[in-house]
C-alpha positions in Angstrom: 0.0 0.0 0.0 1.4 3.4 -1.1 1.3 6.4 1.3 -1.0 8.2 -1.2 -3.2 5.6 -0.7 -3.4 5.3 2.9 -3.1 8.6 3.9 -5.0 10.2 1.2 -7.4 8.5 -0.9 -10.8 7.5 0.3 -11.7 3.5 0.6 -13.6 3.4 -2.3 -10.7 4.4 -4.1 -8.8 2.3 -2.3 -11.2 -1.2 -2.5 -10.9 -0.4 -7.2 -7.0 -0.4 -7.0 -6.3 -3.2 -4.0 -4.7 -6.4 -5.0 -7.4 -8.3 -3.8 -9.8 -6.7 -5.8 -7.5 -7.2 -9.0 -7.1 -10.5 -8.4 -11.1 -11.3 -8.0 -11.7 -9.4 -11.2 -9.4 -11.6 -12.8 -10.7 -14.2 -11.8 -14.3 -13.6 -13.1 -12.7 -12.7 -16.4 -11.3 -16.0 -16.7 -14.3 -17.6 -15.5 -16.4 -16.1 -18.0 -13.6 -16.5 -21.0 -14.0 -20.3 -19.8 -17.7 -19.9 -19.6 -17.9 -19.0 -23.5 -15.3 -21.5 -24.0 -17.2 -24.6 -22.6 -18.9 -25.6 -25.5 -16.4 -25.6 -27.6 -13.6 -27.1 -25.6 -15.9 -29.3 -23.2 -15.0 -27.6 -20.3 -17.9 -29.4 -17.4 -20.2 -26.9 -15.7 -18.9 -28.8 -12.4 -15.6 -27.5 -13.1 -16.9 -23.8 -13.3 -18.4 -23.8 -10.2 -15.3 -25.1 -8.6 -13.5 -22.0 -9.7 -16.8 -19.8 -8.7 -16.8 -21.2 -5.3 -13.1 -20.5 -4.5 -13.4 -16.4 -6.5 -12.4 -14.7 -2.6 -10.4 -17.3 -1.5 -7.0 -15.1 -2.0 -4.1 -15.3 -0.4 -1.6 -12.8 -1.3 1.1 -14.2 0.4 0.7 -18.1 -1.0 0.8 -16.0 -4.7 3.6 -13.7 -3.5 5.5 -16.7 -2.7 4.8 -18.7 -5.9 6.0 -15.6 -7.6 9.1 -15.9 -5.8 9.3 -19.5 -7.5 7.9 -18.3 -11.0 9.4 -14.5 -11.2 6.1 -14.3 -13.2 2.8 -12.6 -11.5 0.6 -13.8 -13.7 1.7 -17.4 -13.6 1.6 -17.1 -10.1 -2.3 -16.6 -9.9 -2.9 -18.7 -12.3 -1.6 -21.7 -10.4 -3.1 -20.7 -7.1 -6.4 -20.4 -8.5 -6.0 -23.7 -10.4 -5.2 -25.0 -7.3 -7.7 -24.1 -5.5 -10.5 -25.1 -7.9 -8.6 -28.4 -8.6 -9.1 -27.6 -12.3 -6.9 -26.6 -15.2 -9.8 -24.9 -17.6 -8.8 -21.5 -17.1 -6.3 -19.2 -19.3 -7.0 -21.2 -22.1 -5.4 -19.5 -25.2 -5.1 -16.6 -23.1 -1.6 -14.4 -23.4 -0.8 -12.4 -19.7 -2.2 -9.1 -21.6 -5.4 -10.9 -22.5 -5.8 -10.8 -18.9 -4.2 -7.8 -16.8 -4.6 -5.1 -20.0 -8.2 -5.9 -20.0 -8.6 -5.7 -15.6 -6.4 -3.1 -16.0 -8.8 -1.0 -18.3 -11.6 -2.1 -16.0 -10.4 -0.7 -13.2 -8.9 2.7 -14.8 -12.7 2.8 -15.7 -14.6 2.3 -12.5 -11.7 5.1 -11.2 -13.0 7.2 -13.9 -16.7 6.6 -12.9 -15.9 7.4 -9.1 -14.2 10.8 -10.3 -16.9 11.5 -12.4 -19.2 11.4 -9.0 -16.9 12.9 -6.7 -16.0 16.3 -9.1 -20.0 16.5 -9.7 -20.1 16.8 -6.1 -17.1 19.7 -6.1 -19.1 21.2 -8.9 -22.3 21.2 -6.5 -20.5 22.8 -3.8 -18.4 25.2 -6.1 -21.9 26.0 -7.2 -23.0 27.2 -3.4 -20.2 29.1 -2.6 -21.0 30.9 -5.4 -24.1 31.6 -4.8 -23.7 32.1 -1.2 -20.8 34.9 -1.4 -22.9 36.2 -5.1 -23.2 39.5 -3.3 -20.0 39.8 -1.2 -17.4 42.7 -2.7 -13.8 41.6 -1.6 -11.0 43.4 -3.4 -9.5 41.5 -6.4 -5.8 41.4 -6.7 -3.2 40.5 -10.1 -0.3 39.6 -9.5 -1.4 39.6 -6.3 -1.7 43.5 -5.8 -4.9 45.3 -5.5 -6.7 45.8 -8.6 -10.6 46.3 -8.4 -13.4 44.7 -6.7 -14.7 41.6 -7.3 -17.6 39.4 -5.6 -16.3 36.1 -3.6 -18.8 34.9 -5.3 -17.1 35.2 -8.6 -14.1 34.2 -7.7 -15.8 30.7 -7.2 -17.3 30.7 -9.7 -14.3 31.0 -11.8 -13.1 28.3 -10.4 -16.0 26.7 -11.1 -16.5 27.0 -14.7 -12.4 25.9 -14.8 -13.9 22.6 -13.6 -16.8 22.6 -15.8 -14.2 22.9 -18.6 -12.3 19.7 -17.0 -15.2 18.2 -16.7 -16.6 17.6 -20.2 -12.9 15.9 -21.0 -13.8 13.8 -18.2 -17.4 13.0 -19.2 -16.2 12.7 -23.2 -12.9 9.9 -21.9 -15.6 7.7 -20.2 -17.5 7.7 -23.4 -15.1 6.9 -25.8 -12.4 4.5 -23.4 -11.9 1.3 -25.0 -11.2 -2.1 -24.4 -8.4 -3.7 -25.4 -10.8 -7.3 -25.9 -9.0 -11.1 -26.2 -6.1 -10.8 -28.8 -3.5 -13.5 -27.9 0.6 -12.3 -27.7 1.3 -10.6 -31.1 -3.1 -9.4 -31.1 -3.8 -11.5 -34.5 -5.7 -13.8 -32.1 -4.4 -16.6 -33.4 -4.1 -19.0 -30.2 -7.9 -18.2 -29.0 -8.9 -19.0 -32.9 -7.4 -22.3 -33.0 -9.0 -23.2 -29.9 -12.7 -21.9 -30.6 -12.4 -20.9 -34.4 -14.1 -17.9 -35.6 -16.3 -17.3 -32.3 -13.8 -14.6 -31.2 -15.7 -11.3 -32.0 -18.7 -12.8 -29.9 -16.3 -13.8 -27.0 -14.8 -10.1 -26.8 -19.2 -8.7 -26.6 -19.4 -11.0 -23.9 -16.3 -10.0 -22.1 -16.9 -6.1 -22.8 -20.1 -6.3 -21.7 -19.3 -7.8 -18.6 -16.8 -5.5 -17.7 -19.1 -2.2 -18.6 -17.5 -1.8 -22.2 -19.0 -0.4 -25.2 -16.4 -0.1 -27.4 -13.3 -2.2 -28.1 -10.2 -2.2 -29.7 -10.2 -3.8 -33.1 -5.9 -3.9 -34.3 -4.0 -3.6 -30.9 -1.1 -5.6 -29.9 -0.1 -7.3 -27.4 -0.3 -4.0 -25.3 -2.6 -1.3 -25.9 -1.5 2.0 -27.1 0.2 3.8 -24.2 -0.5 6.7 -25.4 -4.4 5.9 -23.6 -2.8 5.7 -20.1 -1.6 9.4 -21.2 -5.1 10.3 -22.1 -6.6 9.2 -19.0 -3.3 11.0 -16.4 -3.7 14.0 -18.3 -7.2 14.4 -17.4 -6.9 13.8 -14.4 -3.9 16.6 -14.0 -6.4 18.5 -16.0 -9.1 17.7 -13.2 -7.0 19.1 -10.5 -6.3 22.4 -11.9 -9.8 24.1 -10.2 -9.3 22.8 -6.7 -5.2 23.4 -7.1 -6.5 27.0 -7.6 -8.8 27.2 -5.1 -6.5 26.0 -2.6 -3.8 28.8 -3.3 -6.7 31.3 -3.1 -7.2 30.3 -0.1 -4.0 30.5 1.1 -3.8 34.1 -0.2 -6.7 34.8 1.7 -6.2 33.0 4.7 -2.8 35.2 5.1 -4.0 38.5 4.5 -6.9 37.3 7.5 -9.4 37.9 5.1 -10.7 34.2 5.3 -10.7 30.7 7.0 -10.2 27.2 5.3 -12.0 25.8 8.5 -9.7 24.9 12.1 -11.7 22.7 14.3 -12.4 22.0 17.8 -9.3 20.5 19.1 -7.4 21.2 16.1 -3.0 22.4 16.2 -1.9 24.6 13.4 1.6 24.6 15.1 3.3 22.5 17.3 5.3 25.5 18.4 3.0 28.7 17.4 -0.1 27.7 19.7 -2.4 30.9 17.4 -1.6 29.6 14.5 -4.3 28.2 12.0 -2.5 27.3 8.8 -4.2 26.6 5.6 -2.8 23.0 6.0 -5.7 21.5 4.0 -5.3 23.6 1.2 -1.2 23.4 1.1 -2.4 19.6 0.7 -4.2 20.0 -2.2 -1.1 22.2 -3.9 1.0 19.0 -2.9 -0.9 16.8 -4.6 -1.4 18.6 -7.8 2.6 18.4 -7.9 2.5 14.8 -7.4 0.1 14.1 -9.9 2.0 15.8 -12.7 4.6 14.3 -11.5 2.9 10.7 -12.9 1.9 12.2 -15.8 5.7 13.3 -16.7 6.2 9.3 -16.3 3.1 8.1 -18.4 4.4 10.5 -21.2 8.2 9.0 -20.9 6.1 5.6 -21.8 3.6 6.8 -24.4 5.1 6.4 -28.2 7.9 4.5 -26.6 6.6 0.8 -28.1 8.8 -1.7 -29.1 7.1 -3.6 -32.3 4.3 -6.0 -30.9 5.0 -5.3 -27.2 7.3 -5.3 -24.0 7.3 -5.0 -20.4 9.7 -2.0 -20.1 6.6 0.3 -19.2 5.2 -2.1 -16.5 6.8 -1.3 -13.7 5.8 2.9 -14.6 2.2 1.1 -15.0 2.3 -0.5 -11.8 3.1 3.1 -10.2 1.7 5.7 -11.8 -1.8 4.7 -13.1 -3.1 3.5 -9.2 -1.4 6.4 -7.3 -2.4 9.4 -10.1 -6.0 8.5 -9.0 -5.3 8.4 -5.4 -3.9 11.5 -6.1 -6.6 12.9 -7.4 -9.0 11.5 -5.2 -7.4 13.1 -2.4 -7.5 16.6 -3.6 -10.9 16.3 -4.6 -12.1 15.0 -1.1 -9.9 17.9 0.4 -11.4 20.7 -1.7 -14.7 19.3 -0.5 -14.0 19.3 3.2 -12.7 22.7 2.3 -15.6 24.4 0.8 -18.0 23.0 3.6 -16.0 24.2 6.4 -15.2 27.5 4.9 -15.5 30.9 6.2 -14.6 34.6 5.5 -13.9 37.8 8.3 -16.3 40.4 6.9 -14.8 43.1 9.1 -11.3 42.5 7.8 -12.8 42.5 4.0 -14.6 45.4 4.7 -11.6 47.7 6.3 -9.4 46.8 3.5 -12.1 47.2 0.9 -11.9 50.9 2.7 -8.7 51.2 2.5 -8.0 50.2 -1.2 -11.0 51.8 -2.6 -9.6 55.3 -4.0 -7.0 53.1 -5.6 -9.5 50.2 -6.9 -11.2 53.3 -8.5 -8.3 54.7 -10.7 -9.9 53.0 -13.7 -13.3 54.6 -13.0 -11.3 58.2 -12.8 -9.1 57.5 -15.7 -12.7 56.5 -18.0 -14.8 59.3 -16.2 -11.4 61.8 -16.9 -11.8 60.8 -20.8 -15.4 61.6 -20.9 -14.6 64.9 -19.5 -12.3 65.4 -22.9 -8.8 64.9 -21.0 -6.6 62.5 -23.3 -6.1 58.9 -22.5 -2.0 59.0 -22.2 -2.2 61.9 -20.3 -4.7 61.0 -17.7 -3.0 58.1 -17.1 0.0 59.4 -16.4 -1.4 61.9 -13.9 -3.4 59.2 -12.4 -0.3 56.7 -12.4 1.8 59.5 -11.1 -0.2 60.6 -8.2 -1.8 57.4 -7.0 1.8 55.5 -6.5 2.9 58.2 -4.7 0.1 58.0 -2.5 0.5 54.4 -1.7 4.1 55.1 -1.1 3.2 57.9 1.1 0.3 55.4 3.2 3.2 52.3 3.4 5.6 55.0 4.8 3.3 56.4 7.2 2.7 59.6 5.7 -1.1 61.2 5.7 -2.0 61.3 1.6 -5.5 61.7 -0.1 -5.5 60.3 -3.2 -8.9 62.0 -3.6 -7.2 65.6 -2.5 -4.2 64.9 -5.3 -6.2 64.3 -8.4 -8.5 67.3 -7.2 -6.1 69.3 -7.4 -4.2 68.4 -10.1 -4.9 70.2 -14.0 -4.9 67.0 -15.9 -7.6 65.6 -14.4 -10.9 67.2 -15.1 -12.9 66.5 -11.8 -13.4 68.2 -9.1 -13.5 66.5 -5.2 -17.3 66.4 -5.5 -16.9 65.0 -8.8 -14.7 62.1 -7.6 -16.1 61.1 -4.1 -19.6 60.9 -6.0 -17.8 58.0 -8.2 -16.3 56.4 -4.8 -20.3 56.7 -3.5 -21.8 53.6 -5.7 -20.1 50.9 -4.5 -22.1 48.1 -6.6 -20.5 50.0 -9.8 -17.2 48.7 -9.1 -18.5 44.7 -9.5 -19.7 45.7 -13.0 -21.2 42.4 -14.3 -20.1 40.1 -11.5 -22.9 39.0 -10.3 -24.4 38.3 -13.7 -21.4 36.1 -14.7 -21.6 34.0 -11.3 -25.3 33.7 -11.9 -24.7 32.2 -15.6 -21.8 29.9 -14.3 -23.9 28.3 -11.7 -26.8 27.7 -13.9 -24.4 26.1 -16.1 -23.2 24.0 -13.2 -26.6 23.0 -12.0 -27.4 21.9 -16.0 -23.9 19.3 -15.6 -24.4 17.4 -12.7 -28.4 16.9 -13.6 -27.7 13.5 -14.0 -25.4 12.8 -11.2 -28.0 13.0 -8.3 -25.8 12.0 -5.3 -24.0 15.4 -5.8 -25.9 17.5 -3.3 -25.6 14.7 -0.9 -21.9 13.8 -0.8 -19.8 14.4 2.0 -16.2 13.3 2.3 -14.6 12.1 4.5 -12.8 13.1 7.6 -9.6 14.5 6.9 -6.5 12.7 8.3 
């Protein structure tokens, strides 16, 4: 078990990538490869419920030790489930692909389904922040310096619509992710024909369909294209982009005391600064998104990398990568959630620096109210430029300054005091179409998860 996987990733994330569950899913593959086979090869019924009866038996340590013996995992289990069903029917012109590419995609599969739920619920609640802080002005910052006001409520919802973007990738990869199907060791089928003849294309329905396939491959080789393991890590780097953002907003805010990620009863931020309540969660979530790009810098070393029909120089990448990406993943999403439902903001500390910035949020509304007053554009903004850095300098220094005093009584600017406190008076005119935007974003929302009804309802776990 990999520490993203204990410490991080919920257990139903957890119960699609354990070896047990591999190895039971394997097992009903071969069961139901031997199932179509029966006719054909005269495989008895009685011999099929063997196997069936013995499916959960497994031992991982009596197949880790006949790996030991074999140095070959697949030979491994299928010996100790031969064993235990007293039968050799299963495997029957099957090559080691046949069997783990096809479990493999199964699983990468249900891991997609169980993202697909859990980022419907992150859309859900991306969607009530929204709406909850719709109407709250907090002063928006590029490059993280004071630019103009915004709505909280925006800001969510950009981060929401990111998602939404993500989201359709994720929605389209499900749709379209293949099967690799029954193809033998070269994919010509040619060992799984000369045991059943021309029966294969109805095997590989069966098998798909069994699995929760639509769609399978019709030329692979022995391995399926790596360049579908890229497909599927990339999306899921894509995925974590929204919450990674949303975490290192809150950060920001959390440091300027502006807002709270959450900090529980009983909770430490610092085991030596006792008033400390660090963003921890949300410094998780930025972790995270580094190690999941990490794995898709290794799925892209082994995607175009082929060597003719097949080898196993990617397997060990495989192994790694494909399991702990979606732990990964899984992880950050839970995290975000825990995050948005324990949230909170300090109105009073929004509010005094809202105060404070204000004449300097409004130097675009002076600069286009200047213009309409027939000073030049270059002009204006210099005066404006000029006499609002000095300011700030002035304020950072300790030094009484009015903005509002300067441009008064500067030439170049063609508005008087009245004149410019009356355009400091409307506050909702500095959020200019905010409101509207976060309104069409959560509509948009509501209109994706439609069909995911468990979204409002999710809760994830608690954090460890």
């Amino acid at each position: 078990m990999s520490t993203l996987s204990d410490r991080y990733a919920s257990q139903a994330m957890r119960d699609i990538w354990s070896r047990e569950s591999k190895i039971r899913a394997e097992r009903k593959l071969w069961i139901a490869v031997a199932r179509f086979q029966s006719k054909a090869l005269d495989i008895p019924e009685k011999a099929l419920q063997d196997y069936e009866k013995v499916l959960d038996q497994v031992d991982l340590i009596r197949i880790d030790n006949r790996e030991k013996k074999t140095r070959h995992d697949v030979k491994a289990r299928i010996d100790e489930f031969n064993e235990l069903a007293g039968h050799q029917y299963i495997h029957l012109g099957m090559t080691s692909r046949d069997l783990t590419e096809n479990i493999e995609a199964f699983q990468i599969k249900r891991a997609l389904l169980l993202i697909q739920e859990r980022t419907a619920a992150l859309l859900f609640n991306l969607g009530e922040s929204a709406k909850k802080y719709a109407e709250q002005p907090i002063v928006a910052r590029t490059h993280n310096v004071p630019a103009q006001l915004t709505t909280l409520g925006k800001r969510f919802a950009t981060f929401g619509e990111e998602l939404l973007f993500a989201f359709d990738r994720l929605n389209n990869l499900i749709e379209r992710y293949p099967l690799r199907g029954i193809k033998g060791p070269v994919g010509t089928e040619q060992d799984i024909r000369d045991l059943i003849g021309d029966e294969n294309e109805e095997l590989e329905k069966v098998i798909a369909k069994s699995l929760g396939f639509t769609k399978t491959l019709d030329a692979t080789s022995q391995i399926y294209p790596r360049s579908f393991d890229l497909d599927v890590v990339s999306a899921l780097v894509q995925l974590a982009a929204a919450p990674s953002n949303l975490a290192t907003a809150v950060r920001l805010m959390a440091g300027a005391g502006l807002a709270t990620e959450g900090f529980k009863a009983g909770q430490t931020g610092s085991s030596a600064m006792p008033h400390k309540m660090n963003a921890r969660s949300s410094e998780r979530i930025n972790g995270l998104t580094a190690v999941l790009s990490g794995y898709l810098t290794m799925v892209s070393q082994i995607s175009g990398a082929q060597w003719n029909e097949g080898d196993v120089s990617d397997s060990v990448v495989r192994r790694v990568a494909l399991s702990d990406a979606f732990y990964a993943l899984d992880g950050i999403i839970e995290t975000a959630l825990t995050i948005l439902n324990e949230f909170g903001i300090f109105e009073a500390r929004i509010s005094a620096e809202i105060e404070s910035e204000l004449p300097f949020l409004a130097t675009t509304k002076f600069l286009m109210a200047a213009i309409k007053n027939g000073a030049k554009r270059e002009s204006a903004h210099e005066a404006i430029k000029e006499l609002s850095t000095k300011a700030i300098i002035d304020r950072q220094s300790g030094k009484d300054s009015s903005l509002i005093d300067a441009l008064a009584a500067d030439s170049r600017i063609p508005l008087d005091k009245p004149a410019l406190e009356l355009l400091l008076a409307n506050r909702s005119e500095f959020l200019g179409n905010a409101e509207l935007q976060t309104a069409r974003v959560i509509k948009r929302i509501k209109s994706a998860i439609a069909p995911f009804p468990n979204a409002a309802t999710y809760k994830p776990a608690e954090i460890r």
